[in-house]
C-alpha positions in Angstrom: -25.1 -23.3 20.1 -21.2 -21.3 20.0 -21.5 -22.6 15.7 -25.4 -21.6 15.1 -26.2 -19.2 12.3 -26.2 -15.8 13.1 -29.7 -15.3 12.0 -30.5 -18.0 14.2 -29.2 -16.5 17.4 -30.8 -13.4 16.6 -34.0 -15.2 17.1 -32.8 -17.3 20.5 -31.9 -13.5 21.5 -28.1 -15.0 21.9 -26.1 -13.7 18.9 -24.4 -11.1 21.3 -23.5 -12.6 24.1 -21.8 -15.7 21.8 -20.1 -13.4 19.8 -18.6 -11.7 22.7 -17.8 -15.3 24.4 -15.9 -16.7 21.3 -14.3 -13.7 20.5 -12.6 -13.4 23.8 -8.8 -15.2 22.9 -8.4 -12.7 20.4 -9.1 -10.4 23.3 -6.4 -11.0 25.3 -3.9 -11.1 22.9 -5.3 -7.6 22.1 -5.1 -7.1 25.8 -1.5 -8.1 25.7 -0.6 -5.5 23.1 -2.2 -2.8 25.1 -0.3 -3.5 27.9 3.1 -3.7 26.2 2.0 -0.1 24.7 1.3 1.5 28.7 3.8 -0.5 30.6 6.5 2.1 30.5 4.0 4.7 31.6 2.2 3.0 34.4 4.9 1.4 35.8 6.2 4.9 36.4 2.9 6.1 38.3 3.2 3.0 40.4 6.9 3.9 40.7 6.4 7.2 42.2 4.2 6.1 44.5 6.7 3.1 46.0 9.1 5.7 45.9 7.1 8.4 48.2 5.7 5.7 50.5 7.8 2.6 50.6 4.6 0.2 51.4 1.0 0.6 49.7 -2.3 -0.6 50.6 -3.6 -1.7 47.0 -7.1 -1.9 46.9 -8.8 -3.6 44.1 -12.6 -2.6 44.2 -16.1 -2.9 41.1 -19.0 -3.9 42.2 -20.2 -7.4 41.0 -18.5 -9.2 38.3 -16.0 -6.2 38.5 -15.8 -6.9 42.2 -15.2 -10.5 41.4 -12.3 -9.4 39.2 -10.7 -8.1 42.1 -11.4 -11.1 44.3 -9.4 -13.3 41.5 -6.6 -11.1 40.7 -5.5 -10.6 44.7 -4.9 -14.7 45.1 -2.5 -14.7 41.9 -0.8 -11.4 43.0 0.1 -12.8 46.4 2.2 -15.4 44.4 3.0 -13.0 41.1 3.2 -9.6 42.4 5.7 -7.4 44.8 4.1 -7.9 48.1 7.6 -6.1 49.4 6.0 -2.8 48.6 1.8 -3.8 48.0 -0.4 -5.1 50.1 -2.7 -6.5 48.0 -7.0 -6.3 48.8 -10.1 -6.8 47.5 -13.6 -5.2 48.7 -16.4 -4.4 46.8 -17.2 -0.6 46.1 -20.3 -1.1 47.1 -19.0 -1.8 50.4 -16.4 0.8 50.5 -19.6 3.1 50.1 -21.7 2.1 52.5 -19.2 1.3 55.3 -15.8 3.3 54.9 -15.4 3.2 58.8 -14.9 -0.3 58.2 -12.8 -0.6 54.8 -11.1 2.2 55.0 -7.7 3.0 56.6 -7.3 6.9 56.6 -3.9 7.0 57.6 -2.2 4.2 55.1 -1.1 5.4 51.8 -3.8 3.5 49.6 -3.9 2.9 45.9 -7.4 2.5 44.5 -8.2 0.1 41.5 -11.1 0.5 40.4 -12.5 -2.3 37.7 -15.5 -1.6 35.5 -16.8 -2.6 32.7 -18.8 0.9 31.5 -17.7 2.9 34.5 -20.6 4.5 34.9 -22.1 2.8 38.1 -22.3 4.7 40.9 -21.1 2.8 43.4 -18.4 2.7 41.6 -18.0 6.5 40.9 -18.6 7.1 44.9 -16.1 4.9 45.7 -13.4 7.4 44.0 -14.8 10.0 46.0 -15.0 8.7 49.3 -11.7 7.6 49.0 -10.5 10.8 48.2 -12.7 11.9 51.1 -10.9 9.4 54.0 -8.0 8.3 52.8 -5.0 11.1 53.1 -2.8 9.8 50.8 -5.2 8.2 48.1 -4.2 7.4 44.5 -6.0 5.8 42.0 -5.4 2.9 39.0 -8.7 3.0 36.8 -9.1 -0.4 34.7 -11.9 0.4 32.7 -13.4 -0.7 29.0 -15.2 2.5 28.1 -13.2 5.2 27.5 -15.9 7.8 27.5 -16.9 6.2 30.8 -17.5 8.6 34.3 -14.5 6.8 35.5 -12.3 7.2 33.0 -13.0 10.9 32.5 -12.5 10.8 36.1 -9.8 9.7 36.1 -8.1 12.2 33.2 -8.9 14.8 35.4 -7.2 13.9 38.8 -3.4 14.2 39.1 -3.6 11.5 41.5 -4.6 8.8 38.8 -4.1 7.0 35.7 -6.4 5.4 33.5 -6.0 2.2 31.7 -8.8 1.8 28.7 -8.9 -2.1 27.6 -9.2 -2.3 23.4 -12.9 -1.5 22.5 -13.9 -5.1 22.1 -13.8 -5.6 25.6 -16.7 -3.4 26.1 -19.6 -6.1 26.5 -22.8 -5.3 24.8 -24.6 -8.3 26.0 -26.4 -8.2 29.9 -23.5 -10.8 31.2 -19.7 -9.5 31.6 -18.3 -12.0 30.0 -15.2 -10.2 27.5 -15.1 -7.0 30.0 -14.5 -9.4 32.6 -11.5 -11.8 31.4 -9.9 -8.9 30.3 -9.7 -6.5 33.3 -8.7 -9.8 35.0 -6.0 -10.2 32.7 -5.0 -6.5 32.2 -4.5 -6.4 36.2 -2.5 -9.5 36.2 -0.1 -7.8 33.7 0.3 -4.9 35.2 0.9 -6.1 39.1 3.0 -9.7 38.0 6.4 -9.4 38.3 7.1 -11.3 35.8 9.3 -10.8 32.6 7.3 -9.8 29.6 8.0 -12.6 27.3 6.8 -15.0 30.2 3.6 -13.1 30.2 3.7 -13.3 26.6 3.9 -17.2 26.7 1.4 -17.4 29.4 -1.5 -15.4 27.3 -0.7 -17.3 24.4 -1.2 -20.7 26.2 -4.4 -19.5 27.6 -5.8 -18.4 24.5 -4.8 -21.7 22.6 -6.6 -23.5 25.8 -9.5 -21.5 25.3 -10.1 -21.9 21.6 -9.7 -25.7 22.0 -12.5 -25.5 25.0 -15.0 -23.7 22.8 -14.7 -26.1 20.2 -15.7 -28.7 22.7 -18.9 -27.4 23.3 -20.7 -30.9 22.3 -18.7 -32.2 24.9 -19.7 -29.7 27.8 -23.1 -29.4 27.3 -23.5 -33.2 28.0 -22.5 -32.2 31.6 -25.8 -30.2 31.9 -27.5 -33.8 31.4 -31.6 -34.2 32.4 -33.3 -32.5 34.6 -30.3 -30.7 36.1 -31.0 -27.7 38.0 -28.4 -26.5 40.3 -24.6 -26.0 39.5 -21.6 -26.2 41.4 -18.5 -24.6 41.1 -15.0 -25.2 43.0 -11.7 -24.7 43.3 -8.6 -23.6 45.1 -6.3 -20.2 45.1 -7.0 -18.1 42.2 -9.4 -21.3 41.0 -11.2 -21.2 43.5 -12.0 -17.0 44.0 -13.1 -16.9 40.1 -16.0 -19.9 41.1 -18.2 -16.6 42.4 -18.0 -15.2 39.0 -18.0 -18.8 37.2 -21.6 -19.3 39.2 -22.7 -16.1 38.7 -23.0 -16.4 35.0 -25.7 -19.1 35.1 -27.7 -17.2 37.8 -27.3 -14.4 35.3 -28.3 -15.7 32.2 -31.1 -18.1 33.3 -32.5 -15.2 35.5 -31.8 -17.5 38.5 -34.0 -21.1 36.9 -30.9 -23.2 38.0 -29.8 -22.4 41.1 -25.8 -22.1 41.9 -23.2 -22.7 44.7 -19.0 -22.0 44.4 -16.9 -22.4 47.2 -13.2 -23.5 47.9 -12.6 -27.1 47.2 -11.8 -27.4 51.2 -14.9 -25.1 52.0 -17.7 -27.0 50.3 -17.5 -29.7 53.0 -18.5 -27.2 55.8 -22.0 -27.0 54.8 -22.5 -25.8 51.4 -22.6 -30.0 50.3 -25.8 -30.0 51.6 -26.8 -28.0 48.4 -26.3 -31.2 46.3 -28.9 -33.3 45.5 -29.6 -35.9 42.3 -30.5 -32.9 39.8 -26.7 -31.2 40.7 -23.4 -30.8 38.3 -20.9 -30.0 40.5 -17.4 -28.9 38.6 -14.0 -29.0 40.3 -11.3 -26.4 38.9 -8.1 -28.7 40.0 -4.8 -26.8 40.2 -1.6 -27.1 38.5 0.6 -26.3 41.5 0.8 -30.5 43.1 0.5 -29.6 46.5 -3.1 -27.9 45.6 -4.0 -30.0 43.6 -4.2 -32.6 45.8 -6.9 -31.0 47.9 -9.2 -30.7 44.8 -8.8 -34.1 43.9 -9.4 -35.1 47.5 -12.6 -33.4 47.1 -14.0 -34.6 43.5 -13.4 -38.5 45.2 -14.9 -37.1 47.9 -18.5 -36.0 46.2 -18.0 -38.4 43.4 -18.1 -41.3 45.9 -21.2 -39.9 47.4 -22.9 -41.0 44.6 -25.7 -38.3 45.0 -24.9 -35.6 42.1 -25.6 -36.6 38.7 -22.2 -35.4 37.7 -19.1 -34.4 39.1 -16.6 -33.5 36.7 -13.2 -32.7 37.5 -11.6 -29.7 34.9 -8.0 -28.8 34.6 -4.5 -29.5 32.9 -3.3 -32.6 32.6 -5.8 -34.4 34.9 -6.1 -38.2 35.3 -9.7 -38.1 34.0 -12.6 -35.5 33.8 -12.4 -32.7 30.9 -8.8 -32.4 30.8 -8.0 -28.8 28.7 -5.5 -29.7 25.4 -1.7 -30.6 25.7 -0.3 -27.3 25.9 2.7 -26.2 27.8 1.5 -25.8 32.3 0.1 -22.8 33.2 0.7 -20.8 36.2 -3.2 -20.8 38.0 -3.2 -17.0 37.3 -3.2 -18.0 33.7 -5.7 -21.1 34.0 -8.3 -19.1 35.2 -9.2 -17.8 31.3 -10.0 -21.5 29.9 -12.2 -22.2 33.2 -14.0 -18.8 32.2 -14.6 -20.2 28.5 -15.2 -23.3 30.1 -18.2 -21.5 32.4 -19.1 -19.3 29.5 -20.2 -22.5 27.3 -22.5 -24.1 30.6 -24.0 -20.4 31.0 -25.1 -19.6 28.3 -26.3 -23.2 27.1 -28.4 -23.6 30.5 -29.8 -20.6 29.2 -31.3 -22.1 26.2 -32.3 -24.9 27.9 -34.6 -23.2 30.2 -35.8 -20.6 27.6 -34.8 -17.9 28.4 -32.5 -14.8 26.2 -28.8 -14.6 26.9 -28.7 -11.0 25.5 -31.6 -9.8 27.3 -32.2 -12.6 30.2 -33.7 -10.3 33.0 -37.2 -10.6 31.9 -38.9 -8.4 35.0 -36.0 -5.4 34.2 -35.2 -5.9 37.6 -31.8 -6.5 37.3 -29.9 -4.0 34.2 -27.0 -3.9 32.2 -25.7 -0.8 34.7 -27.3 -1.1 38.2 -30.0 1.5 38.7 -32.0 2.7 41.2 -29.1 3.4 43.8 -29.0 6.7 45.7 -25.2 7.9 47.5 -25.7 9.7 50.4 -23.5 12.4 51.4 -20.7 11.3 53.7 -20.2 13.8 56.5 -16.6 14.2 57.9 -16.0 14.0 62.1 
């Protein structure tokens, strides 16, 4: 599918979204340069900040896949990040919107990030400005890939706020997030990690190298999708296991919801969610790196595998004892090993597409569900 002509995937309505899927390592090397190029300056906005209020609630917020972003990125920053001075958090904008009395803390000095792929949805935009509204000391980190965006011109226009624009590329043209996604994951990574810079360096350059080599196996993945298969299952653990929402949602998305998905932790499937399996069920287990971890996903993949009642389980990772084990490269931290699972999920996605017939460019047939949400009205907030 990834190797077709383009002509070709003009026809199966697909050339977008595979362009934007294989191009993604070169992404996040471009990513990577970005970064270097605003480190300096955003470090001193989060600076001041520390510096005026010791201890900051950091809120990461998008809604969907940009909500998802946030969901990932908090699990590696409790290992990676400077928890001394952040309290790291994830909730959805659209929930900040609709419920501030109950995501909100008015009186905690509270650093907005706001994740978006165009920036112009408005939940997205409203959650800025109830923020602004509730919180008394409010800042605000915008992550976005459209510099022309609401957000980012937003953004340009508060003295409260910086805006980070990801290299053009990143700006998905396709219906599924798939580019706009793995980089705002990775951009917020960069900035929050503590790390050194040439470790962060090594890190994207592993992840890329991972994630070439997993595109190029696309033969090999799509055999997983096997007959008659019709519902997908995605876990893991840690950072693993918080990117299986958007990992699932990528099938829903592109197959307009004709195979039906599940993620969970690896430890969380058992209470409940197994029941989804049946004989027409893949279900794919992200195993760690970190050994104490990992042991938990490989007690689950024995677990369903022995149950002999999917008609695959297949176990994904580094250095695994069987499965689809990702090429010898050097260990990455699980911050990092979330980019070749995304290829990984990228290659299922948008082959199940095909398969049942439907358009990964355009794969919302009714128009029910667009590019930008539409169709959402903000009400006012009124103040006590």
């Amino acid at each position: 599918m990834l190797q077709l002509p383009k002509e070709r995937l003009k026809t199966l309505g697909a050339e977008i979204t595979v362009r934007e899927i294989l191009g993604q390592p070169n992404l996040w090397k471009d990513v990577f340069k970005e970064y270097t190029t605003l480190e300096k300056d955003v470090n001193q906005f989060l600076d001041k900040i520390v510096n005026k209020h010791d201890y900051v609630r950091v809120l990461f917020t998008g809604a969907g896949s940009s909500q998802y972003v946030g969901d990932t990125v908090v699990k590696s920053l409790t290992e990676l990040g400077d928890v001394h001075h952040f309290r790291f958090e994830s909730i959805g904008s659209t929930d900040i919107v609709s419920a501030p009395q109950s995501t909100l803390e008015s009186d905690t000095p509270t650093l907005l990030v706001s994740f978006a792929r165009s920036g112009n949805s408005p939940e997205s935009v409203a959650a800025v400005e109830v923020v602004e509204q509730v919180v008394q000391n409010s800042y605000h980190l915008v992550i976005t890939c459209a510099k022309e965006g609401h957000l980012a011109l937003q953004a340009e226009k508060m003295d409260n706020a910086f805006a980070c624009i990801l290299p053009d590329q990143s700006n998905d043209q396709g219906f599924a997030m798939t580019g706009s996604c793995s980089s705002m994951i990775l951009m917020a990574t960069l900035i929050f990690s503590k790390e050194a810079l040439d470790v962060k360096e090594e890190q994207v350059e592993v992840a890329a190298k991972l994630s070439e080599s997993v595109l190029k196996r696309e033969n090999e993945i799509v055999q997983y999708l096997g007959e008659g298969i019709n519902r997908v299952v995605y876990v893991g653990s840690g950072p693993l296991g918080a990117v299986t929402r958007e990992l699932q949602l990528k099938i829903l998305e592109l197959t307009a919801g004709k195979i039906a998905t599940v993620f969970d932790s690896s430890m969380g499937l058992r209470h409940g969610p197994k029941s989804f399996i049946n004989n027409e069920t893949v279900v794919f287990v992200l195993s760690a790196n970190n050994p104490y971890t990992r042991q938990y996903d490989l007690d689950l993949y024995h677990e369903v595998k022995d149950d002999n009642i999917a008609q695959h389980v297949v176990l994904i990772g580094q250095n695994i004892p069987e499965g689809f084990s990702y090429a010898n490269e050097k260990e990455l931290k699980e911050a990092y090993l979330v980019f070749p699972a995304l290829a990984f999920a990228h290659v299922i996605a948008i082959n199940a597409s095909i398969l049942v017939k439907n358009t990964p460019d355009t794969p919302s047939a009714s128009g029910t569900v667009n590019r930008v949400v539409k169709g959402v009205t903000i009400h006012p907030l009124e103040k006590d």
